[in-house]
C-alpha positions in Angstrom: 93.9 106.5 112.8 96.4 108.9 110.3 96.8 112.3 111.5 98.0 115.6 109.6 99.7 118.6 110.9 98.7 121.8 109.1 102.7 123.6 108.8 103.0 125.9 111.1 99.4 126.7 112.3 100.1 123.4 114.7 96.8 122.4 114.1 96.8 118.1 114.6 94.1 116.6 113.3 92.3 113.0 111.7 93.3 112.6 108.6 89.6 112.4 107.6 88.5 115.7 107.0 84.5 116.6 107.2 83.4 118.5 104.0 80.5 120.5 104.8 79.6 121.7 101.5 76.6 118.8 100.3 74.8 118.9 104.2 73.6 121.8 102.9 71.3 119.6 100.6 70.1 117.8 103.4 67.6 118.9 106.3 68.9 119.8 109.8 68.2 117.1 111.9 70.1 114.6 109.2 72.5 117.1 109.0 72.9 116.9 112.6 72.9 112.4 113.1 75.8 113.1 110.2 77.7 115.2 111.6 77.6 114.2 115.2 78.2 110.6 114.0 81.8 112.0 112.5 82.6 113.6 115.9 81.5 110.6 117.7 84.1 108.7 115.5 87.0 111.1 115.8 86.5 113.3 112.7 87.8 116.7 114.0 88.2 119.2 111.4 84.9 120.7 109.8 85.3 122.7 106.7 82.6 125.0 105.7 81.9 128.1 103.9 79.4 131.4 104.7 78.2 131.1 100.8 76.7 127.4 101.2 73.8 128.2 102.6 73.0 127.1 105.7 75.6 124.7 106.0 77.1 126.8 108.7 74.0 126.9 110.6 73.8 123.6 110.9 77.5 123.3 111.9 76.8 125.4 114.6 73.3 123.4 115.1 75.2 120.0 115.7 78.8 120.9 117.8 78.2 124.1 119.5 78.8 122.5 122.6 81.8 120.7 121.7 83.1 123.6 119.9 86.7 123.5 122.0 87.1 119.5 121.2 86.8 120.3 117.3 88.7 123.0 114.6 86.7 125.0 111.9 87.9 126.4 109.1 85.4 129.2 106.6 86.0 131.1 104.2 84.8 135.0 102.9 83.9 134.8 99.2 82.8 138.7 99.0 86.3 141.2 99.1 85.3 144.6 100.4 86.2 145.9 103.9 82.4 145.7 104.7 81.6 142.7 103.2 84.5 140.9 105.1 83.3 141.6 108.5 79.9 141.1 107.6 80.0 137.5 106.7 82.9 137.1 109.4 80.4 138.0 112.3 77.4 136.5 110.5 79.6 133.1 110.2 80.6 133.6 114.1 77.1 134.0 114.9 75.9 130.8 112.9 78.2 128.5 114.4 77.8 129.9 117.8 81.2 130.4 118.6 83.5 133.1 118.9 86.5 132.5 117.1 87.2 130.4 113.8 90.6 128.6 113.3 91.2 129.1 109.9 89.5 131.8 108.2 90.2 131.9 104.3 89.6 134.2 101.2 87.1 131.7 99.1 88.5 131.8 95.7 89.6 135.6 95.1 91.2 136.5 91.4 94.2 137.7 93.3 96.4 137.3 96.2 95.2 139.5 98.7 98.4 141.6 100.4 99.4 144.4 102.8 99.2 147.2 101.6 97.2 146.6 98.2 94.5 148.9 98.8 92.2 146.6 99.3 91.7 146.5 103.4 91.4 142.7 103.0 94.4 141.0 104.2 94.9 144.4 107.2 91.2 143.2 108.1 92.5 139.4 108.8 95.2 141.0 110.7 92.9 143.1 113.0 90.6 140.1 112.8 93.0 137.9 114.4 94.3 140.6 117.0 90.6 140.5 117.9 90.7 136.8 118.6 87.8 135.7 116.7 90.4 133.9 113.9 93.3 132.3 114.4 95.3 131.4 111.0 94.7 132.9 107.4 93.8 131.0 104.8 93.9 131.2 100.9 91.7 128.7 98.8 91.5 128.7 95.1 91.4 126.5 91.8 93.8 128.7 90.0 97.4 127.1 90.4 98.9 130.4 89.8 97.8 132.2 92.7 97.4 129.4 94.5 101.3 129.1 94.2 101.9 133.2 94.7 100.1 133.1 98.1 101.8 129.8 99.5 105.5 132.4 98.5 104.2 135.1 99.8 104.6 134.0 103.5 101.7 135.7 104.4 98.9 132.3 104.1 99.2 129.7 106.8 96.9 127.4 104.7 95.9 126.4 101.2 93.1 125.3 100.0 93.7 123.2 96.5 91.9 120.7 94.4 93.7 117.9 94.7 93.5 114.0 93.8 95.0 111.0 92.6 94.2 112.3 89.1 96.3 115.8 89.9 98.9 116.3 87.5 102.9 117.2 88.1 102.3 121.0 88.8 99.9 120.1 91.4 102.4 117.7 93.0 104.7 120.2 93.1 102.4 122.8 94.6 101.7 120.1 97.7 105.2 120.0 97.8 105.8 123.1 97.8 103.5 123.6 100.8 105.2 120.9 102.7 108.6 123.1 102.2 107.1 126.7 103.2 105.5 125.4 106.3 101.7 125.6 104.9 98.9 123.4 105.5 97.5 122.0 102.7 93.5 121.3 102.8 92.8 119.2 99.7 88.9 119.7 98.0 87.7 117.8 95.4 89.4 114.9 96.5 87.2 112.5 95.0 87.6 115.1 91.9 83.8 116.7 92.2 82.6 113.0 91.6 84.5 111.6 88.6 86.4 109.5 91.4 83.9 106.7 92.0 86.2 104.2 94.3 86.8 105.6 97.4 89.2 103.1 99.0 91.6 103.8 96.1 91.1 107.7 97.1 92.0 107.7 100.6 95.0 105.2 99.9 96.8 107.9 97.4 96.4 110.6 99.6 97.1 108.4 103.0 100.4 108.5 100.9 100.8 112.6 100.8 101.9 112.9 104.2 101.1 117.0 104.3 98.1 116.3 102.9 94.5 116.6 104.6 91.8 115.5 102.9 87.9 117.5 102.9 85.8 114.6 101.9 82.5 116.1 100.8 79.7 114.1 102.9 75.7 113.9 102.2 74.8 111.2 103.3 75.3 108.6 106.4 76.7 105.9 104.1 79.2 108.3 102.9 80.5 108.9 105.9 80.6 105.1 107.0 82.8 104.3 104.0 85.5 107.0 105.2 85.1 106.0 109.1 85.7 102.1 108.3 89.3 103.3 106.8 90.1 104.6 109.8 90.5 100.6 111.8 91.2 99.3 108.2 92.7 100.9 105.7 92.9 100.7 102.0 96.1 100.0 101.0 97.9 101.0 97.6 98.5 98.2 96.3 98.6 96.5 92.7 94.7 96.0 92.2 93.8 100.2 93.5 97.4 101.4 91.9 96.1 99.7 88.7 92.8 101.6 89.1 94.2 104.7 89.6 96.2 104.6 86.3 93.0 103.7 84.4 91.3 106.6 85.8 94.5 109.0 84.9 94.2 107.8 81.6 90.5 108.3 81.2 90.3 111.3 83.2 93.0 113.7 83.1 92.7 116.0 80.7 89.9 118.3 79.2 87.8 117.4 81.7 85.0 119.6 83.7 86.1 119.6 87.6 82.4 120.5 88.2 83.6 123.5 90.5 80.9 125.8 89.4 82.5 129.2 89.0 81.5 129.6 85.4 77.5 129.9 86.8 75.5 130.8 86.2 74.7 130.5 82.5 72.8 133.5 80.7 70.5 131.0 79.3 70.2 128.6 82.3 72.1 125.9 81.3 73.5 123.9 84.2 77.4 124.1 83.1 79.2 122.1 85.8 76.9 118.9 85.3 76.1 119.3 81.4 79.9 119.4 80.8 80.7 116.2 82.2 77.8 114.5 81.3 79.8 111.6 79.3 81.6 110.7 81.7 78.8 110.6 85.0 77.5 108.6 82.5 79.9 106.0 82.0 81.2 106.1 85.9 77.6 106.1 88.1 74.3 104.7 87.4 72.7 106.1 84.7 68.9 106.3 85.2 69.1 109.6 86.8 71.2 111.1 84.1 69.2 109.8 81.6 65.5 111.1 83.4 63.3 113.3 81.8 64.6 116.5 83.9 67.7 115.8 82.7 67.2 115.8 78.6 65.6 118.9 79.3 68.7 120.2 81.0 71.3 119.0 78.5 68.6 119.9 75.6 69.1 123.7 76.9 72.7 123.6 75.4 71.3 123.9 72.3 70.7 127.8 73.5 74.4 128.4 73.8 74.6 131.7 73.2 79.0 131.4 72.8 79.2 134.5 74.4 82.0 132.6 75.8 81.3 133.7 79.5 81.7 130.4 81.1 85.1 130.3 79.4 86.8 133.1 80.7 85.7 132.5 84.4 86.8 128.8 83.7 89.9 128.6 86.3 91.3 125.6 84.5 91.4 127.3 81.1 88.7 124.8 79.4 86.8 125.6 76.2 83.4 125.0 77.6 81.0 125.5 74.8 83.0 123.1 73.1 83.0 120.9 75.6 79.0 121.2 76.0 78.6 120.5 72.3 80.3 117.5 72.3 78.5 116.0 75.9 75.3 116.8 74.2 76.0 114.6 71.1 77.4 111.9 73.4 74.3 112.1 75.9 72.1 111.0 72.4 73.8 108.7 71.7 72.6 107.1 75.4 69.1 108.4 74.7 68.4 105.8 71.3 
C-alpha cells in the first residue's frame, strides 16, 4: 500500500485519497456502506467541503466514532470574519468532531495574508490556537495564486488540479511544493471525467512521490477499482504510458476542466457539461448524452446571451461562448 507525507504538517497517509464531493449525490445510508467500505480497506484521508451539501453530514454520519483513526481536511468558500466561523463551527458540528486537520480557503481570488484587512488568515491563526484546526490550507484552480501561497510560507497545504494530462507549469508547481515543505492534495485527478482509464491514473501519480491523490467516489464500484490497486498495482508501462500520450494529445488544450466556477449561467445553461460535450461524447457511453434532457440542455446555448460572464470567472482563461458554440454544432452532428 503507497503512502504520502503531506510536507511539514506530518500527516502520513494511503496514497488513495477519499473524495467526498459526488456522495453528496447519493443517499445516506449508500453514502455510509461507501465510505465505511474505504476505512475498512485503509483509506484514511477524507476530503470534503461545507458548500457540497450534505456531504459533510454524511462524513460525520459514517466515521464519527472512528474520528481519531482517520484525517479530514474542509474548506471555507465564503471570506468574511463571520462567515468563516460560521461554516467553521457548522462543519465541526456536521462531522461531530471537534477539531479538523486541514482546514483550507476554497478557491479565494487572492492569497489570504496577515495583516490584509481581511481577518481571514488571523481567524485560522486563532482558529488553530483554539484547537479545533490543525494545518492551513489553500486550494485553488488558478496557478498563479496557487504558486504565491505555496511562497508565501504561510499554507501548509495545496490544493491543485492535477493529472497526467497537467502541463509543465503544473509540474513545476508540484515541484515546487515538494521543495517548500507543502503537501500537495491533487483534485481532478481523473481531470473532472475526461480521464476514463483509471489504472493509467493512479500509475502516473503513484510516480509523483509528494503527490496525494482525492479520487472523487459515487459509487461502490468506483471505489473497488481504487482499492484493488492497493495489492496490485497498475504499473507505467508501455501499453498505459502509450495511453497517456494519446490522451495528452487529445486533451490538453482548450479544454473545459468542468470545475464549475463560471455557474451559474444567466440563462440556465449548464456550462461545465455543455462545454465538453464532444469530448464526453467520444470518451463514455453516449446514450445519456444524447437523451432527450440533454438536447434540451445543449439546445439552451442557443440563448447565449455573450455577456461573456462565464469567461471572466473562467480560472483557466478559456473563451467559453466559443467553446459552447462549437460543442453545440458537434453534439448535431451525433444527433442525425
Amino acid at each position: 500500500m503507497l503512502k504520502v507525507t503531506l510536507g511539514r504538517t506530518g500527516i502520513t497517509v494511503n496514497k488513495n485519497g477519499f473524495g467526498a464531493l459526488p456522495i453528496q449525490r447519493t443517499d445516506m445510508e449508500t453514502a455510509k456502506v461507501i465510505l465505511r467500505k474505504a476505512y475498512e480497506n485503509g483509506v484514511n484521508f477524507f476530503d470534503t467541503a461545507h458548500g457540497y451539501t450534505d456531504s459533510e453530514e454524511k462524513i460525520g454520519y459514517a466515521l464519527s466514532d472512528v474520528r481519531k483513526n482517520i484525517f479530514i481536511s474542509t474548506k471555507v468558500n465564503k471570506f468574511t470574519v463571520a462567515d468563516f466561523w460560521d461554516q467553521l463551527e457548522t462543519s465541526l458540528r456536521r462531522m461531530k468532531t471537534d477539531y479538523i486537520d486541514i482546514y483550507q480557503f476554497h478557491n479565494p481570488t487572492f492569497v489570504p495574508r496577515p495583516g490584509d484587512g481581511t481577518g481571514l488568515y488571523e481567524a485560522m491563526l486563532e482558529a488553530k490556537k483554539q484547537g479545533k484546526i490543525r494545518f492551513i490550507g489553500f486550494t485553488n484552480h488558478r496557478i498563479h495564486l496557487a504558486r504565491e501561497a505555496v511562497e508565501s510560507g504561510l499554507y501548509d497545504t495545496l490544493q491543485f488540479p492535477f493529472s497526467y494530462l497537467a502541463s509543465d507549469k503544473d509540474l513545476e508547481l508540484v515541484k515546487l511544493c515538494a521543495e517548500k515543505n507543502v503537501g500537495f492534495l491533487c483534485m481532478k485527478a481523473l481531470s473532472g471525467g475526461l480521464i476514463t482509464n483509471s489504472a493509467a491514473a493512479y500509475a502516473y501519480l503513484a510516480t509523483v512521490e509528494n503527490a496525494l491523490p482525492i479520487w472523487g467516489i459515487q459509487r461502490e464500484s468506483e471505489l473497488d477499482e481504487f482499492l484493488s490497486y492497493q495489492e496490485n498495482a497498475p504499473v507505467l508501462d508501455g501499453e498505459l504510458k502509450e495511453l497517456i500520450e494519446k490522451d495528452r494529445k487529445e486533451l490538453v488544450g482548450n479544454v473545459c476542466r468542468g470545475c464549475g466556477y463560471c455557474m451559474p449561467c444567466p440563462v440556465g445553461i449548464e456550462i461545465n457539461n455543455c462545454a465538453r460535450m464532444s469530448l464526453m461524447l467520444r470518451r463514455a457511453p453516449t446514450g445519456n448524452w444524447l437523451s432527450e434532457t440533454w438536447q434540451k440542455n445543449m439546445e439552451k446555448i442557443e440563448d447565449c446571451l455573450h455577456c461573456n460572464a462565464c469567461a471572466s470567472k473562467c480560472p483557466y482563461g478559456l473563451d467559453t461562448p466559443t467553446l459552447l458554440r462549437k460543442n453545440l454544432e458537434d453534439y448535431r452532428t451525433f444527433l442525425k
